[in-house]
Structures are given as C-alpha cells and as structure tokens.
N, C-alpha and C positions, 0 to 999 in steps of 0.2 A: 600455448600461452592464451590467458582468457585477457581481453580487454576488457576492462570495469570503467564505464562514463559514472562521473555522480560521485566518483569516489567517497567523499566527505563524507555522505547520509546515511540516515538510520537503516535503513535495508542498505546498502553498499558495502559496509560496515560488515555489517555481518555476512556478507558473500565474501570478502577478503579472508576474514577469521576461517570460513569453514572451506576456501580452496586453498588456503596455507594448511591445514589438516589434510587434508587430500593431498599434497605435494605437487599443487600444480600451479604453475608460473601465472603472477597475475603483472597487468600494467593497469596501474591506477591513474587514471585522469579526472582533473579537477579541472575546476573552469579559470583557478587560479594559475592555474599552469598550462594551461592548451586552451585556444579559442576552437574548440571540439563543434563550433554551430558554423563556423568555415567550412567549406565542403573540401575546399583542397587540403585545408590542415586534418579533418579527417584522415582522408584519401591516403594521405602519406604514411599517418601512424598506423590506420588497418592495412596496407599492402602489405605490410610488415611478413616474412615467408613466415616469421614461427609462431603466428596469431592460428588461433582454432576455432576461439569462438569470441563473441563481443555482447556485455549484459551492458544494456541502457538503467542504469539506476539515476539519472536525471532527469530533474524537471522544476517546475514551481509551483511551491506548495503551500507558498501563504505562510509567514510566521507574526503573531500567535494564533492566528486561524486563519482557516480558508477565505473567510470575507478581506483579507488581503491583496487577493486576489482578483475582487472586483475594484478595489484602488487602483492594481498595477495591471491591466487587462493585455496591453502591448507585449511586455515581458512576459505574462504568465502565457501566452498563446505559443511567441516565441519559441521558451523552453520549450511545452511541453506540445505543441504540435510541428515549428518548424523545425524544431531539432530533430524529430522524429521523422520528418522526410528526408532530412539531411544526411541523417544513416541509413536509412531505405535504399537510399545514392551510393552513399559509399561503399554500403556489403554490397550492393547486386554487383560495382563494378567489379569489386575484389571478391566477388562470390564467398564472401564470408559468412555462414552461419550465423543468427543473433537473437536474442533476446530480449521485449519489452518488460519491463514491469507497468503494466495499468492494475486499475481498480474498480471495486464493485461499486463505486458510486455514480456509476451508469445507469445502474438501474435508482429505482424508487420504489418501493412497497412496506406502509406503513403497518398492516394488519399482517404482515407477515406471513400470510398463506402461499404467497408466490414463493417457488423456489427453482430461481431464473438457472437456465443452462446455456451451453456456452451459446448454444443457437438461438436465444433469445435475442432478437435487435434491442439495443439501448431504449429508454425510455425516460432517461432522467438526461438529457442532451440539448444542445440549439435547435434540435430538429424537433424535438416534441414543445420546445420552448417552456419549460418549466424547467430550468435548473439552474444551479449557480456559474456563474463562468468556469469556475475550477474544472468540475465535472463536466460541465459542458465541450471543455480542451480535452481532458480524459476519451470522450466518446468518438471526438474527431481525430486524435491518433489514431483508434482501433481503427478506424475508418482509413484513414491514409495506409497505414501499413497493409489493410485488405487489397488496398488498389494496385499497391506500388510497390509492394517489399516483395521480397524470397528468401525461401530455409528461415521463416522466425517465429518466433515460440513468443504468445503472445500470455503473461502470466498475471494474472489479478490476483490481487487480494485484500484484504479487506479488514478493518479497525487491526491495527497492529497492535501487540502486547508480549512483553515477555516478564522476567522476572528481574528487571535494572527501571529501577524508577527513574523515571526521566521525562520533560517537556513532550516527544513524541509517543508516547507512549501511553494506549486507550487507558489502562488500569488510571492512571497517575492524573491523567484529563477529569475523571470521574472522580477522586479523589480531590482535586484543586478546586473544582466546578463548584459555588453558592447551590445553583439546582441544575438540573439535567433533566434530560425528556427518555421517558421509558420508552426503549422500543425493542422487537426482536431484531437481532442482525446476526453475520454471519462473522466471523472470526479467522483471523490466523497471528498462531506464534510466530513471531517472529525468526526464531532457529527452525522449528520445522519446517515454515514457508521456505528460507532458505535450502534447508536439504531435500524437500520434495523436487525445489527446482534444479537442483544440479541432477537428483537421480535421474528427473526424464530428461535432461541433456545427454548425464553418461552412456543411458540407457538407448538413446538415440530413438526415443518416443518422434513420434509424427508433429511435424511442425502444426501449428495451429494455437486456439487458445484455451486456457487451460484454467478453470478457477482452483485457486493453490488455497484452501482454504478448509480447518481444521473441523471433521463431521461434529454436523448438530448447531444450531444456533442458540444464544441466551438472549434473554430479556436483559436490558440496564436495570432492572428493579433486582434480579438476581444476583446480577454481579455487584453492586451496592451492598448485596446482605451479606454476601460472600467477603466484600473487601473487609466490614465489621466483623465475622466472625474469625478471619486467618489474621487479619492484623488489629484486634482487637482496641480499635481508635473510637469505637460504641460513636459516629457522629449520625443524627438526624440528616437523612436525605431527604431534600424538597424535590419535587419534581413539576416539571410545567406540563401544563393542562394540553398543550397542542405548540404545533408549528406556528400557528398563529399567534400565539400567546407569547412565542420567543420572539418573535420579529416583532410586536408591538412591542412589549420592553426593552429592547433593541439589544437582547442578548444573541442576535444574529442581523446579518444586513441581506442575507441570502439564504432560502429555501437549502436544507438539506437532505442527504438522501439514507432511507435506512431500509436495507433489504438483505434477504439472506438467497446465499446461491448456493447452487446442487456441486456435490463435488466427486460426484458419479465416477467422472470421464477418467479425473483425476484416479481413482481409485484402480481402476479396468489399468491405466496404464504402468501404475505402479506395483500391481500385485505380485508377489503375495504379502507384501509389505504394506502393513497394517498402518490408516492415520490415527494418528490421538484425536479426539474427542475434543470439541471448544471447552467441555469444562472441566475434563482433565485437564489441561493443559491451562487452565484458566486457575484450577486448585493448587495443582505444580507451583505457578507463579508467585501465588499469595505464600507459600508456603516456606518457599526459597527467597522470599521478598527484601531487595537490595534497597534501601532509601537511600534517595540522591543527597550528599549533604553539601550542595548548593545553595549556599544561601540565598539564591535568586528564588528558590523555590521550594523554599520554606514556607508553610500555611499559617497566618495569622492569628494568635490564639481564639481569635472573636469568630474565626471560622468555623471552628467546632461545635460554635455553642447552639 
C-alpha cells in the first residue's frame, strides 16, 4: 500500500490515477480528514504493517499565485517545511520508505546557460536571500530531509503542463496571463513526471534527489507561438521587459525563479527507457488540448484583442 499526503492536488491526483493502473493499493489523505502535521496522527497511519511506501504531495502553494504565499508566511512554512520534518519522524520511526515532491524553483538562472544538477546547492533560497518565501520553504525542505530523513527519494520538478486545461497548469497560465516574461525553463508533464517517479521506486533506484523533468528546455516566447499554432486563438502576446518591470507594475509582489535543470541522473537510472522531450510533450498537449469549461475560467473577450 502506498500512502498519498496531499491527496486533493494536481500531482496527487495524478499519482492515484496511474497506481490504480498499476493495481496498487493507495490510502489517500487529505488534511480534510487526517491532521497528517500531528506527529502521533502520523505515526499511527504509517505503522500501518501493509504500508510500502509514502509520497508527500503536500504542501502550500499560493492560490492564484505564489505571492500568496508571502501574505500567509506562517502557514506556507508550516505545510511545506514542518510537515516535512514531521514525516522525516514518522518514516525513520516506522522505517518506512518515502517520497518528497520539491521543485526547481530552488534554483534561479535567467540566461539560461546554467543547467543545475542535482549536486548543485540551491541558490534561489533564504540562504542566498533573494528569493520568494515559497521557494525559499522549497529549499529548506531539501535541506531538512538531507539532515533528518532515511530511504527518501527526493523528486523535483518543474512548470507543470499536461493536456487538461486548468488554473494549475503552465500551458493555461500563459494562455490567461495579459503579458508574461520570456524565459528559458525546464519542464515536466505532468503524467510522465508521475510515471518516471513510480518507475525509480519500482525499480528501487538509489534513494536521493532526482530532477524528474522532461529533456530539453523552451523559451515562453516558443510556447506562446506554439499555443497560437495547435490552438489556433491567433492572440497577440506582450511580454515584459524584466523582473523588474513586473514587480513595478506589481504584476508580481516576489522575485521569481526561472532555470532549467540537467536530467542526466534521471535518465542513467531509468535506462533504457527513453524520456519524451519538453516539446514533444509540449506539442502532444496542444494537440490533445482539453478546454476547462469552467466558467470561472473563461478569458474575457477584450483578452484577445
């Protein structure tokens, strides 16, 4: 049986779907139904004898953006770093196997030439002091579970996107967004992040961290042209001039981080099992393209123009 924290969210979501195709038992916990930041309410659901393994897909993540994040500082810490010591507790005690989901916005590299690996220390964090609170909790995880965890598989990844239009999801951001800031970054689908990560569990790959993230990076200016050509909505995209330029018009309240990571390690451990490509899997999307018909998130005709 795998235990699932997080249950509800966009990656949890899709780890449920693809270990019911595998036929393997999950237990879903939400925070509506388990105070899971308990150490004892933990304790008691991982002793469980027929637990195998336990994915953290918890945390806080800002809704409708990360500068949410710098409002609610107390909570976002909480979730996403005490929680993270709080199963650090609970597997070593029950020697249970486990898995983080973190993210590339550890890092920071705007020209793009860096292409961070996993042995790279964070540089988008409270320790370099340029970064947003979000990321900056992100990087103190990695950090706590280096000190304090055992057997965990520590898995990043990075602008999410598959092909279900929806509020999380990078394509659909860039889509709703007035303007957007061109930058190279690194990518992962959603369903392939998920299945790379159960195979190095199945596979019983070396605990460690692991950037899960789909070879090759794009430009936002590409994917823009790309979303106009496979969904043919022909809209003029503005773009801002710099990070600066967003935080003066105060279409941000906090520095963000855009960098692409090497996904070597990943590859060495999954061979000979080939990853798709960010813009395969980025064309895949547009092509197969599900619009949400949410009217909450529906575009304004004056959007387009």
């Amino acid at each position: 049986m795998v235990i699932l924290l997080g249950s509800t969210g966009y990656i949890a979501q899709e780890f449920k779907k693809q270990l019911d195709k595998l036929n393997i038992d999950t237990l879903c916990l939400s925070r509506e139904e388990y105070n899971y930041y308990d150490l004892e309410t933990l304790y008691e659901i991982v002793r469980s004898p027929n637990r195998q393994f336990l994915i953290n897909c918890a945390g806080f993540i800002g809704q409708p953006s990360l500068d949410e994040c710098e409002n609610n500082q107390e909570e976002t810490h909480r979730a996403n770093v005490g929680l993270v010591r709080t199963i650090s507790k609970a597997c070593k005690m029950t020697k249970t196997p486990w898995a983080h989901i973190s993210s590339s916005c550890i890092y920071t590299d705007e020209s793009g030439a860096k292409n961070f690996t996993e042995n790279d220390s964070p540089n988008f964090s409270f320790d370099t002091n340029n970064c947003n609170y979000y990321c900056g909790t992100k990087a103190e995880a990695e950090r706590v579970i280096e000190e304090e965890a055992e057997s965990c598989y520590i898995w990043r990844l990075a602008n999410v996107f598959d092909e279900y239009d929806g509020p999380r999801n990078f394509l659909s951001k860039v889509i709703n967004h007035q303007m957007i800031f061109d930058a190279n970054n690194s990518f992962s689908h959603r369903g392939d992040f998920v299945k790379y990560c159960l195979a190095l569990w199945q596979a019983k790959s070396d605990f460690g961290i692991y950037n899960v993230v789909n070879s090759g990076s794009i430009s936002t200016k590409e994917i823009s042209e790309k979303i106009n050509k496979y969904l043919g909505i022909n809209k003029k995209f503005v773009f801002f001039e710099s990070q600066r330029q967003m935080l003066k018009l105060g279409a941000i309240m906090a520095p963000r981080s855009y960098c692409t990571l090497s996904n070597t390690k990943l590859k060495k451990a999954l061979h000979p099992t080939k990853l798709r490509t960010a813009r395969k899997a980025l064309e895949d999307s547009l092509k197969n393209w599900v619009e949400d018909k949410i009217e909450d998130n529906v575009i304004s005709k004056s959007f387009w123009d």
